[in-house]
C-alpha positions in Angstrom: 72.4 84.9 104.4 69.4 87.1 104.1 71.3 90.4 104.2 74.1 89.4 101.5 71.4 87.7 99.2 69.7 91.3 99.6 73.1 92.9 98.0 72.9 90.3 94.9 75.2 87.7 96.6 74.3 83.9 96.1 75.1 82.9 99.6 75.7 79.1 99.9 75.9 77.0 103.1 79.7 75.3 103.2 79.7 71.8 104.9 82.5 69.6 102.8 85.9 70.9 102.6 86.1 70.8 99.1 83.3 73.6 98.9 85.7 76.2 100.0 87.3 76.1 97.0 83.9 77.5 95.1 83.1 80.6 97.5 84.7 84.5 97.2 84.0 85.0 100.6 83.2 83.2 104.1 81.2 84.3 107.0 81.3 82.3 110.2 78.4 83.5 111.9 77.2 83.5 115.7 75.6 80.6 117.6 77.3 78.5 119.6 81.0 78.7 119.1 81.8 75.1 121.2 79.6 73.6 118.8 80.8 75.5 115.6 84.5 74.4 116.6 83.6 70.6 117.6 81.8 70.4 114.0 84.7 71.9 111.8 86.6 69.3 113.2 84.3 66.4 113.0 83.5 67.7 108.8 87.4 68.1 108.4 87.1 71.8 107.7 89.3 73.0 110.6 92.8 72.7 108.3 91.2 73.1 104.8 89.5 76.4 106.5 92.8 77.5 107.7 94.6 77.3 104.7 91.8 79.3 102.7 92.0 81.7 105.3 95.5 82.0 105.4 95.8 82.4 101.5 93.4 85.4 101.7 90.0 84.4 101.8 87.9 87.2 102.8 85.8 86.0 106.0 83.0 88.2 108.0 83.1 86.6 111.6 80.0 87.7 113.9 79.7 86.9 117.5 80.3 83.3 117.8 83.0 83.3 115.0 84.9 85.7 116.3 85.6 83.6 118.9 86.3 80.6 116.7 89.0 82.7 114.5 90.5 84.3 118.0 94.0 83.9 118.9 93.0 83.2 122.6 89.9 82.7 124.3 90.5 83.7 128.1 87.4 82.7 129.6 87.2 78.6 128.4 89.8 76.1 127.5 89.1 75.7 124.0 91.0 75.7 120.9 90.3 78.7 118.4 91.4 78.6 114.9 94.0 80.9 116.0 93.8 83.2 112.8 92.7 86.1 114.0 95.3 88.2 116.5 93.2 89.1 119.0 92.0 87.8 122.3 88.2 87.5 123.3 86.2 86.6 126.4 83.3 84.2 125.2 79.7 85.8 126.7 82.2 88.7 128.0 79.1 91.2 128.7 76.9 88.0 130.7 74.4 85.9 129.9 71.4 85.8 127.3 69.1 88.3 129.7 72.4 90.6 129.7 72.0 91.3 125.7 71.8 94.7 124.4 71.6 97.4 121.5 74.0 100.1 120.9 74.7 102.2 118.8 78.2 102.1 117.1 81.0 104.3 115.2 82.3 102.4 112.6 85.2 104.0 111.0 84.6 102.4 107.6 80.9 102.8 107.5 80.1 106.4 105.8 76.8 107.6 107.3 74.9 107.7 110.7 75.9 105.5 113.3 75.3 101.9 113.0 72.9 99.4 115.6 74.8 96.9 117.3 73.1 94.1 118.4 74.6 91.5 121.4 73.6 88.6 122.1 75.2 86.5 124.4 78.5 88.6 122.8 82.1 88.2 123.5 84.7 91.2 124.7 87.7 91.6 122.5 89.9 92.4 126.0 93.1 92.6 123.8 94.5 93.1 120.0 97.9 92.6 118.9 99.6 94.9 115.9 98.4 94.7 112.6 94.7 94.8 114.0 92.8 97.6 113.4 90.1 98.8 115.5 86.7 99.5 113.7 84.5 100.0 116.8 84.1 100.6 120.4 81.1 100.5 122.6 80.9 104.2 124.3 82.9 102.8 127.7 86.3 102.1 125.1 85.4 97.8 124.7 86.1 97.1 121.5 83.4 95.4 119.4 84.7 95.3 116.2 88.6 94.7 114.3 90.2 94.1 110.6 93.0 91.9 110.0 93.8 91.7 106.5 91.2 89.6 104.8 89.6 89.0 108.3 86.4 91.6 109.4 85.7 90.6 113.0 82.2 92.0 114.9 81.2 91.1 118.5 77.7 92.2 117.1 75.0 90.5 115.2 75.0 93.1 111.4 72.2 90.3 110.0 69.3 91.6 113.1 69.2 94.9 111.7 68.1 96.7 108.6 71.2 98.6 107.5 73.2 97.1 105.1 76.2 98.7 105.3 78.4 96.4 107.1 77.6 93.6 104.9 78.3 95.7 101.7 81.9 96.8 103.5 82.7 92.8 103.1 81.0 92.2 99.9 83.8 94.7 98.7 86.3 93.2 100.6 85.2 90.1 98.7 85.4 92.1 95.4 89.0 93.9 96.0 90.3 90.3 96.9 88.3 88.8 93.5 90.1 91.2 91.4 93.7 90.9 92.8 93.0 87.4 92.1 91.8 87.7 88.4 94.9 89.9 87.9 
């Protein structure tokens, strides 16, 4: 929440379904995504979430909420959000000691390259149509897709300085604003 209240945002934290209906924009951040998924469920956000979703809401997913949006997760039987078309392997590059930094290519980031940071990160292995690539590490994985309304990143953009992938949603969150207003 650090990085978007740096860019002016007014970041709040959503735990009652009715709060989705007073936020531009969602991000579902990294952590644990077994426990993010058990607790949307217990708070009744899973279905209110998906509507929102569905109808547009812009959502930044990092690490753990990638997995939680996914289509299919191939390495645990658990049941994603299915939302966004894509399917991940949860801890895909190993265990905590196996995290790393790299630096990234991000096709809508003007500018020098961009420091990805994984922890504990998942492998997109697969996308379907309609998802767009917005990074891969140097060996081809991707680490980072768009669908729509949905910015996906296998990375952690809220452990570095560089603001730039935060701003590339807080416009997302703008564009989507003003075709609302309209």
């Amino acid at each position: 929440m650090n990085s978007l209240s740096r860019l002016g945002a007014e970041p709040v934290a959503i735990r009652l379904p009715d709060q989705l209906k007073t936020v531009a924009g969602l991000v579902i951040p990294g952590g644990e995504s077994t426990t993010i998924l058990k607790l949307l469920d217990e708070y009744g956000l899973s279905e209110p979430l998906v509507r929102s979703i569905s109808a547009g809401l812009p959502v930044l997913a990092t690490c753990a909420g990638v997995i939680c949006l996914a289509d299919h997760i191939s390495s645990h039987d658990m049941e994603p959000l299915r939302l966004l078309h894509i399917s991940v392997s949860r801890n895909g590059f190993g265990r905590q000691i196996d995290s790393f930094e790299e630096d990234l290519s991000i096709a809508t980031l003007p500018g020098p390259a961009y420091r990805g940071v994984f922890i504990r990160a998942p492998v997109i292995e697969s996308i379907d149509d309609g998802v767009e690539v917005l990074a891969r590490l140097t060996n081809g994985t991707i680490v980072a897709c768009r669908q729509g309304n949905i910015v996906a990143a296998c990375f952690h953009p809220e452990f570095v300085d560089d603001l730039r992938f935060h701003t590339y949603f807080l416009n997302m969150v703008e564009e989507h604003a003003g075709l609302c207003s309209t």
